[in-house]
Backbone as CSV, one residue per row, in Angstrom:
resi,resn,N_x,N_y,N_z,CA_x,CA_y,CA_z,C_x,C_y,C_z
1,UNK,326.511,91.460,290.276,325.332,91.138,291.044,325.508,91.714,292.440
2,UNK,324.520,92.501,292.813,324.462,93.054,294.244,324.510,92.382,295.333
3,UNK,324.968,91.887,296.283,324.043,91.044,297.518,323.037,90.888,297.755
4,UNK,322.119,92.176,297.437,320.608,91.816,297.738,320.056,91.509,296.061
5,UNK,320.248,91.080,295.660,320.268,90.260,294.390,319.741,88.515,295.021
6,UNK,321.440,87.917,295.423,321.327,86.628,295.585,321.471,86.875,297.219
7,UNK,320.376,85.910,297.844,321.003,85.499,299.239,321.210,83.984,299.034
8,UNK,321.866,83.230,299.728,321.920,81.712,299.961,322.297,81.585,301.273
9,UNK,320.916,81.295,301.859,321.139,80.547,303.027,322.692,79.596,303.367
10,UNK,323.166,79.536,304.490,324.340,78.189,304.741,325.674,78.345,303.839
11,UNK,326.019,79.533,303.262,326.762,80.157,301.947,327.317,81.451,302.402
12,UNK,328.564,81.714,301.829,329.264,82.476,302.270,330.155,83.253,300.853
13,UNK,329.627,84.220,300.502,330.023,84.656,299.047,331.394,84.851,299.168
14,UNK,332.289,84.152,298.149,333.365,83.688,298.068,333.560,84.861,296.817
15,UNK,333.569,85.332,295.584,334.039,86.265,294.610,332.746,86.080,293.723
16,UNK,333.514,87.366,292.792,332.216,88.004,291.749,333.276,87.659,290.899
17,UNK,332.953,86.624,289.927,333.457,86.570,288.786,333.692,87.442,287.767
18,UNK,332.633,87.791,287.614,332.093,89.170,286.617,330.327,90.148,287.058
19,UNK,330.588,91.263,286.769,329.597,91.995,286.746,328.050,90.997,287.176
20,UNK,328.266,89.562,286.455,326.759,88.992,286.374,326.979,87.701,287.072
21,UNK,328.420,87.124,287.763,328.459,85.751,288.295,328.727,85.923,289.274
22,UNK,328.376,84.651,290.143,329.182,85.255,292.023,328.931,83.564,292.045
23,UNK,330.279,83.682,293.128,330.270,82.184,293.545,329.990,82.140,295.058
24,UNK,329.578,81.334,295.864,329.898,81.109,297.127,330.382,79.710,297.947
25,UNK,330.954,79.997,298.411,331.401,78.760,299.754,330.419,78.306,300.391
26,UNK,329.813,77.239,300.201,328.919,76.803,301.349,329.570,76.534,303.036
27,UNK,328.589,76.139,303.694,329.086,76.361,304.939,329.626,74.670,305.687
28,UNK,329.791,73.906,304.795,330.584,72.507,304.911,331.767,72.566,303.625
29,UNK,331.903,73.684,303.278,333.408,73.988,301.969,334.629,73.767,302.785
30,UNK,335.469,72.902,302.329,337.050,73.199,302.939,337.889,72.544,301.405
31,UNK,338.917,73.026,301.688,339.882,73.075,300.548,339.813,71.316,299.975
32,UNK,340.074,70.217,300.801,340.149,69.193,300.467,338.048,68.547,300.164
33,UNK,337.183,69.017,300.505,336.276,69.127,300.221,335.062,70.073,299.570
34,UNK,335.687,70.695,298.411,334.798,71.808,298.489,333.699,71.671,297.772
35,UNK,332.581,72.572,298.369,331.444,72.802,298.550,331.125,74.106,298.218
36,UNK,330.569,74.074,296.825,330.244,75.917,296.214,328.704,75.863,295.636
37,UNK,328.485,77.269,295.493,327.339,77.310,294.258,327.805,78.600,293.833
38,UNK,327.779,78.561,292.777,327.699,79.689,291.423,326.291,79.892,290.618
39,UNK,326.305,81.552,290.600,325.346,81.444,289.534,325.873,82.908,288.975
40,UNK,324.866,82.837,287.798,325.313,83.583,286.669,324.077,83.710,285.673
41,UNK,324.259,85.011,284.855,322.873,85.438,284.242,323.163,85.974,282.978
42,UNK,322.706,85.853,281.754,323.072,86.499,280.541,321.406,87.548,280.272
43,UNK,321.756,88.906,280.653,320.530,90.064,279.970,320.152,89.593,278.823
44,UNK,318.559,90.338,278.425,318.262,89.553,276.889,318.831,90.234,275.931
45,UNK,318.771,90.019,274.772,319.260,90.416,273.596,317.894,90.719,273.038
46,UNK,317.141,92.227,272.957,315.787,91.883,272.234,316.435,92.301,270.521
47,UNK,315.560,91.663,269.739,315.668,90.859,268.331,314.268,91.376,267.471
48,UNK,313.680,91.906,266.633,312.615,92.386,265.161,311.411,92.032,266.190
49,UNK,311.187,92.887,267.229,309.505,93.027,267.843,309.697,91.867,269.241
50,UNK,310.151,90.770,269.367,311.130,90.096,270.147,312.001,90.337,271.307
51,UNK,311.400,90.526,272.836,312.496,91.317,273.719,313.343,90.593,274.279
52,UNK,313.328,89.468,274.143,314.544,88.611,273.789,314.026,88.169,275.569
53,UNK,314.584,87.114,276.310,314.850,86.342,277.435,316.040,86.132,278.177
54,UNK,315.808,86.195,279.703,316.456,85.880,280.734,317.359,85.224,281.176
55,UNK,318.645,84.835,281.033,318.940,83.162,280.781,319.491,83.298,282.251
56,UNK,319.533,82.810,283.027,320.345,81.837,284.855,320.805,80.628,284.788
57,UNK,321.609,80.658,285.394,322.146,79.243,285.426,322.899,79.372,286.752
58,UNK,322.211,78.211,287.481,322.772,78.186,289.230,324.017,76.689,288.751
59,UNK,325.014,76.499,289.322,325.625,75.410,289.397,326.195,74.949,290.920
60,UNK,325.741,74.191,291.065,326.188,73.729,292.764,327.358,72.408,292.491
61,UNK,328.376,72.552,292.993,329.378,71.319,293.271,329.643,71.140,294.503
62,UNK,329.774,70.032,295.143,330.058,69.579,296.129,331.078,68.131,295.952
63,UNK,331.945,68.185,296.832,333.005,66.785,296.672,332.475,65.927,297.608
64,UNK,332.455,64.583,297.480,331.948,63.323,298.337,333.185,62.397,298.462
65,UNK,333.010,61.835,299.767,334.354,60.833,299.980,333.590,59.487,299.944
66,UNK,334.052,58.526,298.647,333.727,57.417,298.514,334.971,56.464,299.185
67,UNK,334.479,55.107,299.214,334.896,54.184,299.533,335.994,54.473,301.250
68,UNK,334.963,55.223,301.999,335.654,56.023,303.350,335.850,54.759,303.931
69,UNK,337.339,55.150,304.514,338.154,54.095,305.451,339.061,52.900,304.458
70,UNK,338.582,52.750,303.554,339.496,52.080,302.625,340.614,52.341,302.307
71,UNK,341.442,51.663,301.087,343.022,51.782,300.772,342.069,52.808,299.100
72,UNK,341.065,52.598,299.153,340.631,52.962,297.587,339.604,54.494,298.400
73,UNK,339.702,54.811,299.170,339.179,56.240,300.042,339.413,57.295,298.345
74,UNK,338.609,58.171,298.241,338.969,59.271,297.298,337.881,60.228,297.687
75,UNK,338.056,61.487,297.197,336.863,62.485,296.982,336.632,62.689,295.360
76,UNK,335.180,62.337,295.282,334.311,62.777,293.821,334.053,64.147,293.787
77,UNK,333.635,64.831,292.672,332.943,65.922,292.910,331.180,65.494,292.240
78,UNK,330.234,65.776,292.434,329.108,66.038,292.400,328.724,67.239,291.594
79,UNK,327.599,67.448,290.594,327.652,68.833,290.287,325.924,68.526,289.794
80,UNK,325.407,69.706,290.430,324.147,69.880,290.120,324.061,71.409,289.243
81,UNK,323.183,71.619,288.125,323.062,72.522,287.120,321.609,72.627,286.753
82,UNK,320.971,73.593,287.353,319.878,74.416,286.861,320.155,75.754,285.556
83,UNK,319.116,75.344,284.565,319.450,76.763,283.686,317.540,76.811,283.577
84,UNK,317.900,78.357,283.496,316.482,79.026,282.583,316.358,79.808,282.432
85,UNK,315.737,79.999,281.187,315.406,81.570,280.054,314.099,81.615,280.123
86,UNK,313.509,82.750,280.787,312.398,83.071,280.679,311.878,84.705,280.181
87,UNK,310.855,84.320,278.857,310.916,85.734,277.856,310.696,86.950,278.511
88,UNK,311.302,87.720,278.434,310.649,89.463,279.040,309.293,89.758,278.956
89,UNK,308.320,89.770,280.190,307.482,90.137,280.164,306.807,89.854,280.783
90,UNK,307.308,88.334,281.125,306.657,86.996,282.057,306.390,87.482,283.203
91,UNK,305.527,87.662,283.724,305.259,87.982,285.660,306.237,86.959,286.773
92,UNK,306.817,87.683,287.515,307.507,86.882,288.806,306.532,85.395,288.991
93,UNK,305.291,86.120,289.207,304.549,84.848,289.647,304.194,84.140,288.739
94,UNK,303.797,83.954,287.522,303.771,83.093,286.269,304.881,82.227,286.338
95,UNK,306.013,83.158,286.648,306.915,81.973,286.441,307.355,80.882,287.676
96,UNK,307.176,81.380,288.883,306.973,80.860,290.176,306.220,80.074,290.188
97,UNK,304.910,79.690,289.458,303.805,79.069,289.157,304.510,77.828,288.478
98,UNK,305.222,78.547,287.435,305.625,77.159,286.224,306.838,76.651,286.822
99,UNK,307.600,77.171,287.656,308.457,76.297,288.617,308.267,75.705,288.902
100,UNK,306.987,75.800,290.102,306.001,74.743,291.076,306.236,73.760,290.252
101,UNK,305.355,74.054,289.592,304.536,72.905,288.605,305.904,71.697,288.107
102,UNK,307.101,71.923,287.406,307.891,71.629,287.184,308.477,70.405,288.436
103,UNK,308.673,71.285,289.211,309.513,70.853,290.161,308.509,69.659,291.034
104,UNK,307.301,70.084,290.967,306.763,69.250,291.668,306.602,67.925,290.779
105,UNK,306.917,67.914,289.243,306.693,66.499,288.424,307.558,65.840,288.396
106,UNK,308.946,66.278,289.062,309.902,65.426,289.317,310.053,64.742,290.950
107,UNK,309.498,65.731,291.570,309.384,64.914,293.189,307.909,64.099,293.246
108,UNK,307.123,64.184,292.515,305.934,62.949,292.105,306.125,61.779,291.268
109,UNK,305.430,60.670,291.363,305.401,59.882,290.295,304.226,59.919,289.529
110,UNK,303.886,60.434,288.569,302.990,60.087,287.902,302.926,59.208,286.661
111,UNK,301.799,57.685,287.577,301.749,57.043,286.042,300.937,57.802,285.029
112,UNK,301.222,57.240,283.623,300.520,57.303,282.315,299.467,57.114,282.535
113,UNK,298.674,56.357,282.954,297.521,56.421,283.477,296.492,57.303,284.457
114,UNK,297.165,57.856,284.732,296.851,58.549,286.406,296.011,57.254,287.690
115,UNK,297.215,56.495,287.728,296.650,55.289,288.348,297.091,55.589,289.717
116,UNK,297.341,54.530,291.112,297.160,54.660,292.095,298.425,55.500,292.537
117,UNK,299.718,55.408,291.614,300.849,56.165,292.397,300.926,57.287,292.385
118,UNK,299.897,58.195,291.773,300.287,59.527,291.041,300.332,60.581,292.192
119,UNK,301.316,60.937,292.291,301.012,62.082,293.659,302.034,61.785,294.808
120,UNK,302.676,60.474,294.639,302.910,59.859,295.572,304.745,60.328,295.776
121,UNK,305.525,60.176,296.730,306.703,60.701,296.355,307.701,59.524,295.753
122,UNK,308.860,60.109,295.051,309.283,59.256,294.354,310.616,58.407,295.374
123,UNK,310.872,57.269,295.348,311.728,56.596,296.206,312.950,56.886,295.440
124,UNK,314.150,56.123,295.999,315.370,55.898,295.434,314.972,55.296,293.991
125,UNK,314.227,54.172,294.529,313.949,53.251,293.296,313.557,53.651,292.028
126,UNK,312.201,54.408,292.612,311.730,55.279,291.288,312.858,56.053,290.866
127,UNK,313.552,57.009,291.053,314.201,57.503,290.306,315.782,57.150,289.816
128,UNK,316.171,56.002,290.773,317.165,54.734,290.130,316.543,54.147,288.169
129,UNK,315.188,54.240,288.346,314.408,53.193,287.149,314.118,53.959,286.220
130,UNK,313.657,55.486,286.787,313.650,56.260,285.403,314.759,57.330,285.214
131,UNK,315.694,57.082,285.621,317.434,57.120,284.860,317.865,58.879,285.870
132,UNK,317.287,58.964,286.999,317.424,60.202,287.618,318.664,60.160,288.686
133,UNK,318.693,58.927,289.072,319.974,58.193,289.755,320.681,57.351,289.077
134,UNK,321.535,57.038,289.329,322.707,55.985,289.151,322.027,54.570,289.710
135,UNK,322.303,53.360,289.234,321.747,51.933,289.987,321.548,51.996,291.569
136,UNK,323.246,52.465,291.845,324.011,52.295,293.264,323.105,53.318,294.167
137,UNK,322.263,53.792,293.795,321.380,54.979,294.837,319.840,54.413,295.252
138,UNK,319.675,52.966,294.739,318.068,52.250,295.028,317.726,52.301,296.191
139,UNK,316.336,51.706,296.240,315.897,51.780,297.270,317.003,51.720,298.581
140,UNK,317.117,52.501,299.850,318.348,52.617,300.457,317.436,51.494,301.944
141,UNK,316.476,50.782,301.766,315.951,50.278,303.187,316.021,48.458,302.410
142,UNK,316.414,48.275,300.836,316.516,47.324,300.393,318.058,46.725,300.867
């Protein structure tokens, strides 16, 4: 992957795994805390009339220090994982479109209904309740 391929803001390209992966150092990375994102891409395989699809996959890790100041102090790691295959042919913006769209149904709540919350952003809570957080992440003003 070229540089002008991937930029990442706050990131500091750390190695090219291979021809198609690159990792970087974010700009809060240190050895006892580190802080990366990787990504990586598989070309399509086209297949009987079939030009086969795109596959990406970004992975971000970051380490967190729980229970700070304690005798039980540790660092977690965190890991966030985006993938997607999108078929050859698809327009930049089609798929920029179906991102939106995506991304915006997880930072909304929409009831089944399309009742009064729909649109609205989602709290800790909401996404503590529909299984997007852990319990320990609820409402944070409760």
């Amino acid at each position: 992957m070229s540089k002008s391929q991937i930029v990442i803001f706050g990131a500091t390209k750390f190695r090219e795994n291979s021809a198609d992966s690159v990792t970087f150092h974010c700009d809060d990375h240190t050895a006892g805390l580190p802080s990366t994102q990787s990504f990586s891409r598989i070309l399509p395989t086209p297949r009987k009339g079939n030009l086969g699809t795109v596959k990406a996959l970004m992975n971000a890790r970051k380490a967190f220090v729980i229970n700070s100041g304690t005798a039980t102090e540790k660092s977690v790691l965190g890991i966030i994982k985006v993938e997607t295959s999108v078929p050859v042919g698809v327009s930049e913006n089609e798929f920029r479109l179906y991102l939106t769209e995506v991304l915006k149904g997880y930072n909304t709540s929409q009831s089944e209904n399309g009742g009064s919350d729909a649109g609205r952003n989602k709290s800790n809570t909401d996404m503590t309740v529909n299984g997007l957080l852990p319990d320990e992440f609820g409402d944070p003003t409760a």
